[in-house]
VOVEX-448915 format. One line per field, with one value per residue (C-alpha): residue number from 1; x, y, z. Coordinates in steps of 0.2 Angstrom, whole numbers, padded with zeros to 4 digits. Layout:
N
seq: c(NUM | ...)
X: c(X | ...)
Y: c(Y | ...)
Z: c(Z | ...)
//
This chain:
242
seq: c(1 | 2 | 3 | 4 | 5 | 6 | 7 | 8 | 9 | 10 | 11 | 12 | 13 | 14 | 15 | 16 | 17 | 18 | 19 | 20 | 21 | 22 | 23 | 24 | 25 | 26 | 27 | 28 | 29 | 30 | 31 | 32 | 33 | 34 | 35 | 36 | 37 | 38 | 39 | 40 | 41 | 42 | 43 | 44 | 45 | 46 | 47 | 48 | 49 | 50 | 51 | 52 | 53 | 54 | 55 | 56 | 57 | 58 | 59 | 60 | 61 | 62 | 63 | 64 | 65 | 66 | 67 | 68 | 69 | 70 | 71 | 72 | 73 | 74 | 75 | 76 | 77 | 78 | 79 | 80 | 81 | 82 | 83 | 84 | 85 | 86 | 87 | 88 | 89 | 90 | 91 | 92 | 93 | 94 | 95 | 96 | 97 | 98 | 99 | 100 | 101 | 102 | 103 | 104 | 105 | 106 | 107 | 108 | 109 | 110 | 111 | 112 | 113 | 114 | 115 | 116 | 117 | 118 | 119 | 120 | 121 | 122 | 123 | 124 | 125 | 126 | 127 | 128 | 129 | 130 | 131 | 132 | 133 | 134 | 135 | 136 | 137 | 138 | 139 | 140 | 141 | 142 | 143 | 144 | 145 | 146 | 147 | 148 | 149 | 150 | 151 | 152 | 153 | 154 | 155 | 156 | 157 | 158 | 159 | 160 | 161 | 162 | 163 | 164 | 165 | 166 | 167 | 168 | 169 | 170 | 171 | 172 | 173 | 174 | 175 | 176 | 177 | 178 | 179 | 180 | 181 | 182 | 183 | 184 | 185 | 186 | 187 | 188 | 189 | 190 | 191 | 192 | 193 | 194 | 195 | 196 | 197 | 198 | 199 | 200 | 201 | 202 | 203 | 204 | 205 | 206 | 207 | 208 | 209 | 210 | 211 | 212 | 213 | 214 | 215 | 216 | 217 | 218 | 219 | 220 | 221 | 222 | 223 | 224 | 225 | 226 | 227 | 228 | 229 | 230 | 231 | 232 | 233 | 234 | 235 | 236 | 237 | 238 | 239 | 240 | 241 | 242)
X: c(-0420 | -0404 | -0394 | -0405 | -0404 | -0385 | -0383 | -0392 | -0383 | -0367 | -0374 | -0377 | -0361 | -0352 | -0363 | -0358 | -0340 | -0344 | -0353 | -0340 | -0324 | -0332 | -0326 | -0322 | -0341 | -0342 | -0322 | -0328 | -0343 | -0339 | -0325 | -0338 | -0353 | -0344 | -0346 | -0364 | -0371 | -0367 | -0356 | -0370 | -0378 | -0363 | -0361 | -0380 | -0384 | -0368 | -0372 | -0389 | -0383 | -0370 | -0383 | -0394 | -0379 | -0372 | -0388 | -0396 | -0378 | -0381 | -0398 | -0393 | -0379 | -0389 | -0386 | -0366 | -0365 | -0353 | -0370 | -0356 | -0345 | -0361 | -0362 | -0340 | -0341 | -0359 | -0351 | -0335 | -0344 | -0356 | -0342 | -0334 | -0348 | -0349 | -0331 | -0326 | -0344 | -0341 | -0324 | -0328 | -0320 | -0305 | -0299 | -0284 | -0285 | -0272 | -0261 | -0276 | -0275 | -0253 | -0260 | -0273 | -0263 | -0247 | -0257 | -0265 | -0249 | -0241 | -0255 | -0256 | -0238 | -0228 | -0228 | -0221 | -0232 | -0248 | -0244 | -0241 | -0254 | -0267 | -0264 | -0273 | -0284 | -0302 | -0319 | -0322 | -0309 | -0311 | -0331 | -0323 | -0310 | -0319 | -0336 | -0328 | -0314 | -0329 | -0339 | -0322 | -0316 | -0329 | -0325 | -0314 | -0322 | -0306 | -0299 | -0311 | -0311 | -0291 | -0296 | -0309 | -0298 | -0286 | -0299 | -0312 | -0307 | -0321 | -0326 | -0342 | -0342 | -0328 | -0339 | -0356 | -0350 | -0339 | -0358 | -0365 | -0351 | -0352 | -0370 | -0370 | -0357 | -0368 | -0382 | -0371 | -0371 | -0387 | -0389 | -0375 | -0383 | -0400 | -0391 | -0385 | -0396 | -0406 | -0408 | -0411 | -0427 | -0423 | -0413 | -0426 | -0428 | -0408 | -0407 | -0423 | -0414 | -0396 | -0404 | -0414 | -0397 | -0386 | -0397 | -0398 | -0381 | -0378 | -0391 | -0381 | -0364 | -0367 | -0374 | -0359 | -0346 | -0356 | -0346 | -0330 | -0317 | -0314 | -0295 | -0297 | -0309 | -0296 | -0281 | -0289 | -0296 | -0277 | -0272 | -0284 | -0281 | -0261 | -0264 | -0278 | -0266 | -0252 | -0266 | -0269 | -0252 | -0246 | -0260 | -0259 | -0240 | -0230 | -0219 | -0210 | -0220 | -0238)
Y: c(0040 | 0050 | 0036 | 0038 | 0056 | 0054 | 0040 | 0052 | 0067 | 0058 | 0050 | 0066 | 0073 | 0060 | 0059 | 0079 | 0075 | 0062 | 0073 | 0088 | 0078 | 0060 | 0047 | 0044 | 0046 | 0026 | 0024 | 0038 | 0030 | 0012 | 0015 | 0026 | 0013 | 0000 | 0013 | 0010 | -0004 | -0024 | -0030 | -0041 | -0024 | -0015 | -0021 | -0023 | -0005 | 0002 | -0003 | 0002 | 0017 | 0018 | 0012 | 0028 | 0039 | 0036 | 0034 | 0050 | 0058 | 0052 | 0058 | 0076 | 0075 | 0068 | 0079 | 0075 | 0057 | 0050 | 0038 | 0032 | 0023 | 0012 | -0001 | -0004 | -0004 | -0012 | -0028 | -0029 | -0025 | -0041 | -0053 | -0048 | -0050 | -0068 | -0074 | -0065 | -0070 | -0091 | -0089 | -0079 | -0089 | -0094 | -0077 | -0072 | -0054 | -0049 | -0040 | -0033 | -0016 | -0016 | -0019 | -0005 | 0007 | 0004 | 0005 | 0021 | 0029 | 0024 | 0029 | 0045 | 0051 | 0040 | 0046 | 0031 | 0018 | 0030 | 0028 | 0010 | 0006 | 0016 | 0004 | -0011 | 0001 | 0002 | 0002 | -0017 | -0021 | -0010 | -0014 | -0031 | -0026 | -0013 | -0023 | -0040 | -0034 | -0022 | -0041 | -0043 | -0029 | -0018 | -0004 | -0002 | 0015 | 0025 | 0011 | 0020 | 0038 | 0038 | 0031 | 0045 | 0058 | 0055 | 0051 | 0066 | 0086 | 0091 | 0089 | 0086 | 0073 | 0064 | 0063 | 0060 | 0046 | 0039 | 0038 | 0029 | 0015 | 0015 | 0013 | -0003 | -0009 | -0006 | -0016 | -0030 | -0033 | -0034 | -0054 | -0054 | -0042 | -0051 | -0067 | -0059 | -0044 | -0057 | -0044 | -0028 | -0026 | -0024 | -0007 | 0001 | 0015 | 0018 | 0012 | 0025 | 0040 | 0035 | 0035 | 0053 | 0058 | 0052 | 0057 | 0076 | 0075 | 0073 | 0086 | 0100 | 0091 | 0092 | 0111 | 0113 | 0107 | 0116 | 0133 | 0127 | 0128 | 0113 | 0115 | 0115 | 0099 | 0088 | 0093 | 0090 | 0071 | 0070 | 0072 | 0060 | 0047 | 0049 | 0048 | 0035 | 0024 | 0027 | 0020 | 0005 | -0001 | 0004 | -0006 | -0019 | -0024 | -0027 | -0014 | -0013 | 0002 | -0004)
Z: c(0550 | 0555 | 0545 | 0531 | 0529 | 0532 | 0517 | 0505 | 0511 | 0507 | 0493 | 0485 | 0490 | 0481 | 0464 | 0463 | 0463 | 0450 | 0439 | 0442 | 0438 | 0429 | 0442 | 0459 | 0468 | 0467 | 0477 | 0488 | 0493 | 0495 | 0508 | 0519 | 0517 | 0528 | 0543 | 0543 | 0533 | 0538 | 0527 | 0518 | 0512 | 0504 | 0488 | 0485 | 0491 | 0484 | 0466 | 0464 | 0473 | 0459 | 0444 | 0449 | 0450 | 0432 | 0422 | 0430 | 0426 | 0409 | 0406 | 0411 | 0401 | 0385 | 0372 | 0376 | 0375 | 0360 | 0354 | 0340 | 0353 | 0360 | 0350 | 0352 | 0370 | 0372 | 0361 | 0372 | 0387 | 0385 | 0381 | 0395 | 0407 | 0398 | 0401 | 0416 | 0424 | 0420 | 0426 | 0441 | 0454 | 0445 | 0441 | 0452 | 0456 | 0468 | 0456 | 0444 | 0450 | 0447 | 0430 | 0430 | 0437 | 0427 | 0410 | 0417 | 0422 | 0404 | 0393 | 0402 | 0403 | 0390 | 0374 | 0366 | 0374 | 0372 | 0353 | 0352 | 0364 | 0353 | 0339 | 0349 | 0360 | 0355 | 0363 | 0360 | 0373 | 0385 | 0387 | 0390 | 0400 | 0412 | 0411 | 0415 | 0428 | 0436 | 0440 | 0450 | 0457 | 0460 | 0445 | 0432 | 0428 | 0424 | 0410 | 0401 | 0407 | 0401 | 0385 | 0381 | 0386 | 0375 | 0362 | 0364 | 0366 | 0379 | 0396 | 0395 | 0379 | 0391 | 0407 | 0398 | 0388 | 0401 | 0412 | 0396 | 0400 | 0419 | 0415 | 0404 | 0415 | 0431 | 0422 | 0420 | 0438 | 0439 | 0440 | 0453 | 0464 | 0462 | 0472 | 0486 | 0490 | 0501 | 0516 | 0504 | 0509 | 0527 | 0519 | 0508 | 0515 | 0518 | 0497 | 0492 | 0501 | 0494 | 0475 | 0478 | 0486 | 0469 | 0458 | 0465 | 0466 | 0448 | 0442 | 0453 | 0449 | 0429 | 0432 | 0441 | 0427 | 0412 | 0423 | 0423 | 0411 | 0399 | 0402 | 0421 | 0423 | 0410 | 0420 | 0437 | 0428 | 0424 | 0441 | 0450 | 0437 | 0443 | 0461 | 0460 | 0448 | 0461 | 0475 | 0469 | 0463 | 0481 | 0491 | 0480 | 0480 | 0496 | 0501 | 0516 | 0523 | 0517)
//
């Protein structure tokens, strides 16, 4: 029981940050769950955890959502669940977050490349980019989150349609999750109070981010996206002091 109020209490503690500032509750979460779950459990739990979290952050963000963008990102998103999913085991992934990060970095704080790159960006491939990589690597939540900020002007459009996309892509796991939660049953309880916890979480978080400045939430995503770029290229290539 004590584990179970814990996981909710975390759970909601990380869906707030999610709602507040549009990613990061899902990073937060999966590098705390290994503490207490077996390792069987973690990807299972954490992704309906993660599923409850974005769509409850969408519906309090409803009237937000960018609906336009669906159809863009829903096409892309389902391709790239196809491909990535039939070549799941022959994809090398070592270096995909150098890639990540990098195009993060350059879309945020070059100019130049922002520009060219917004040629070739659109919706259609970063539902199959973010969707497909996410079957992979866990999520590739911010490929998007940097496209909308550059795309839409307010916080809340950003963060509510970013939840839309973390949704769908959520759901496409679905399948995979159905194969290997063999022992989920075992962790109902621990699940039940992790969902109350991410769902709460996201009701206070977006109350929360409706008080706070637009300006201030997008240069605080600016930031995060920096350092979390900077993260993943840095555990991801071998230098002398990692």
């Amino acid at each position: 029981m004590n584990v179970e109020y814990t996981l909710g209490l975390i759970s909601f503690l990380t869906s707030f940050v999610a709602a507040v500032i549009g990613f990061g509750g899902g990073m937060l979460l999966i590098a705390i769950l290994p503490v207490f779950l077996s390792p069987g459990l973690i990807i299972p739990v954490h992704g309906i955890t993660q599923l409850a979290s974005n769509s409850s952050r969408l519906l309090f963000s409803f009237t937000h959502v960018r609906w336009t963008l669906l159809p863009r990102f829903l096409a892309g998103s389902l391709a790239g669940a196809l491909v990535f999913g039939y070549f799941l085991s022959n994809i090398p992934i070592r270096y995909l977050p150098v890639a990540i990060g990098s195009y993060i970095l350059l879309t945020l704080w070059s100019r130049r490349f922002s520009s060219l790159a917004g040629k070739y960006e659109n919706y259609y491939v970063i539902g199959f980019i973010q969707t497909g990589l996410g079957l992979v690597v866990g999520s590739a939540g911010p490929l998007s989150l940097s496209l909308l900020t550059k795309k839409l002007k307010t916080k809340d459009e950003i963060i509510a349609t970013s939840s839309m996309f973390l949704t769908i892509s959520h759901f496409a796991k679905i399948p995979v999750y159905s194969a290997i939660a063999t022992g989920l049953t075992s962790a109902l309880g621990i699940t039940t109070a992790m969902v109350i916890g991410s769902i709460l979480g996201s009701f206070a978080g977006t109350r929360a981010r409706l008080q706070v400045s637009n300006d201030t939430v997008l240069g605080v995503i600016k930031i995060l996206l920096t350092l979390l770029s900077l993260h993943m290229i840095s555990r991801a290539l071998p230098f002398p002091w990692s």
